[in-house]
C-alpha positions, 0 to 999 in steps of 0.5 A: 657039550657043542663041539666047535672045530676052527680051521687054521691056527693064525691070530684068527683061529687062535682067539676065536678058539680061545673065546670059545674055549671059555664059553664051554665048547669043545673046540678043536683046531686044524692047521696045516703047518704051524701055529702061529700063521702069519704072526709065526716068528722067523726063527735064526740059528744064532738064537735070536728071532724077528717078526715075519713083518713088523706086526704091531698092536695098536687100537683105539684104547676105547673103542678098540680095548678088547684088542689090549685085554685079550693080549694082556691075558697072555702077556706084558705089551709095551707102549712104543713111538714107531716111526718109519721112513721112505727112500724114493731116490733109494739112497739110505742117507735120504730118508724121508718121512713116512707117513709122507709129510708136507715137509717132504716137499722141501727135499726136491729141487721142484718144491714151488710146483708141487706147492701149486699142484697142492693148492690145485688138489682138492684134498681127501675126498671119497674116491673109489680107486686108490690114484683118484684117492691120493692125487686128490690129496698129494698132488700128482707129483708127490704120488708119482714119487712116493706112491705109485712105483711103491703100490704097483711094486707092492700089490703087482697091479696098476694103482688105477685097478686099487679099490677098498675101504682102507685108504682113509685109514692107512694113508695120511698126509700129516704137516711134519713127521709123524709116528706110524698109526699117530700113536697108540701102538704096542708091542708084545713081550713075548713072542707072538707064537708063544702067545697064540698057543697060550690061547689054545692050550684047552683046546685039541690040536689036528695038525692036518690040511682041510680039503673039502666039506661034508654037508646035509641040506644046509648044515655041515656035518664034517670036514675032510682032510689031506690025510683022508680023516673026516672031523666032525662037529656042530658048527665050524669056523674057517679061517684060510681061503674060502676057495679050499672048502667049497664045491667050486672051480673058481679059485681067489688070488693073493698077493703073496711075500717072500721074508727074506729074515737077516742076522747081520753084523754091520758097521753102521745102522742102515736107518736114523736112530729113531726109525723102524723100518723104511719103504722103497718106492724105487727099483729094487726088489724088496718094499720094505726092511725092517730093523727089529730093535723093538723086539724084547731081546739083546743083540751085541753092538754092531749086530741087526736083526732085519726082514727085507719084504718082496713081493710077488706071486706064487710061481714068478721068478722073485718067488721061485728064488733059491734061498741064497739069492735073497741073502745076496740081494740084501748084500749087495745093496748094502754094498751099494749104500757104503756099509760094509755088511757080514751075514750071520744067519739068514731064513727065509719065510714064503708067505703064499697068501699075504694080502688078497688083493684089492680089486673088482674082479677079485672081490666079485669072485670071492663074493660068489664063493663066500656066498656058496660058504655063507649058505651052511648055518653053521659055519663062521668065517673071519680073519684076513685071507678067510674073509678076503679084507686088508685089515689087521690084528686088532680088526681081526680080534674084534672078529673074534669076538663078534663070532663068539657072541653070534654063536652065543645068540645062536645058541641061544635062539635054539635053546628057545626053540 
């Protein structure tokens, strides 16, 4: 039997593992904390849980179906609207649309020129930075208001230095209020852990940190531990940052988050019936707050489950926090906004590599270390933090999948030769 061995146990390593698991290998997965990754669940004392970030499942149900099939062998996931809004003057009795709408122009005194600069705006054109990107389609005073305060606070960088492939997936400017992805979205039944360990169950689990490689010519022969164990194997998939596991001195950066995760009584909702989250391009210190209705569990009337989402790097003065002051940020907002506001429970959750980070320099260096990592035959690299790409759960899944069936060619080439 091939013996496979998967560093980190989030979405990526969870269904690569499980794939594999299927195929006949002997799988073995390291991780240093906890399964889950990203996807883990906050959990609070009063019994209930949310989400880290609102993570949805959503795919093209052709293109994409593999994304639903996978979920579906674990669990029931449930087809939802989600909507979100934005609060450019942070006022939570002014929601706006989010996907930002041509609407949105009626709610400023200014609509007329902002009318203009659309007619001037050549609209969605290719453009290798993001404030080329969204000038062209909005017009410089609507990305002033809803987009660039929001992109610098959210990624810690000028908006000018943004570049990537995404742009044209995640933004859009719809006529009216649109639903977040323009539908098609799902959400689990249970709980995004529970899941993922559903699908290593028939695999070994180390729980241990992965600290260098051991390699002969260019193949990897084991992998060496926190723990100073060494884990041997025929092949191997990573799915955490590439600068761990190679021989190199340079290091990648990430934009990290600290989930402040809130069990509040209040004595109103903080957001229209019918929206799940909103967006703060302003002056606070959170981007977003999500409310977890969505999530498959009762709360009493009058009671919310919330995460408030800042955004920082390791070691700045949001992310060295004491764990209060998040709480008591959260509060005196919504003291600001005129409800009245009991903590139930608070957890906070430190994400330290939660978005690599869209520009030039950073891109270049991870293709130098990539490129030291993509020299051994038998290692497979895939996910968000691992492969240093912006992208989501079902593009990581569909990773997955494309990783077993290159090993399965792989395999196949060797045993015909």
């Amino acid at each position: 039997m091939v013996d496979v061995t998967i560093i980190g146990a989030g979405v990526a390593g969870c269904s690569t593992g499980y794939l594999l698991a299927n195929e006949g290998f002997d799988v073995t997965v390291i991780e240093r904390d906890a399964v889950g990754g990203l996807l883990r669940e906050i959990e609070f004392e009063t019994g209930y849980h949310c989400d880290s970030a609102p993570h949805l499942l959503f795919f093209d149900d052709e293109e994409e179906a593999v994304v639903g099939e996978l979920f579906s062998e674990f669990t029931h996931i449930e087809p939802h609207e989600f909507y979100a809004a934005t609060y450019p003057r942070g006022d939570l009795d002014d929601p706006h649309h989010y996907p930002v709408s041509k609407q949105n122009i009626d709610e400023w005194d200014d609509a007329d020129q902002i009318r203009e600069e659309l007619e001037q705006a050549p609209g969605k054109t290719d453009a290798e930075f993001f404030e080329e990107y969204m000038i062209n389609q909005v017009g410089r005073t609507l990305y002033e208001r809803y987009n660039r305060s929001y992109t610098e606070k959210h990624w810690g960088i000028d908006p000018k230095r943004i570049t990537g492939d995404w742009f044209d997936f995640k933004i859009s400017f719809p006529d009216e209020e649109q639903e977040f992805f323009g539908g098609g979205a799902y959400y689990p039944e249970d709980k995004y852990t529970d899941v993922l360990q559903s699908m290593i169950a028939d695999c070994d689990i180390v729980f241990d940190g992965v600290t260098g490689l051991e390699t002969e010519g260019d193949r990897i022969t084991a992998v060496e531990t926190e723990s100073g164990d060494r884990i041997e194997s025929d092949l191997f998939v990573s799915t955490i940052d590439p600068s761990i596991v190679v021989d190199t001195d340079e290091s990648l950066e990430y934009r990290s988050m600290v989930i402040l995760g809130a069990h509040v009584g209040a004595d109103e909702s903080l957001f229209p019936d019918h929206v799940d989250w909103g967006y703060f391009p302003n002056h606070y210190d959170f981007t977003r707050i999500t409310d977890y209705e969505f999530v498959p569990q009762e709360t009493p009337a009058g009671e919310q489950i919330l995460t408030v989402e800042f955004p920082c790097f390791v070691g700045d003065d949001t992310w060295s926090n004491d764990e209060r002051w998040y709480a008591d940020y959260l509060l005196e907002f919504l003291d600001e906004q005129g409800i009245d506001a009991e903590l139930l429970d608070a957890q906070v959750r430190r994400a330290p590599r939660a978005y690599p980070l869209p520009v030039t320099e950073q891109i270049e260096t991870f293709e130098r270390i990539n490129g030291k990592l993509s020299a051994y035959d038998n290692m497979f690299n895939l996910g968000r933090v691992s492969t240093y790409e912006y992208i989501w759960i079902k593009d990581i899944v569909q990773q997955a999948y494309e990783t077993r069936e290159n090993i399965l060619a792989e395999r196949r080439t060797e045993a015909n030769d």
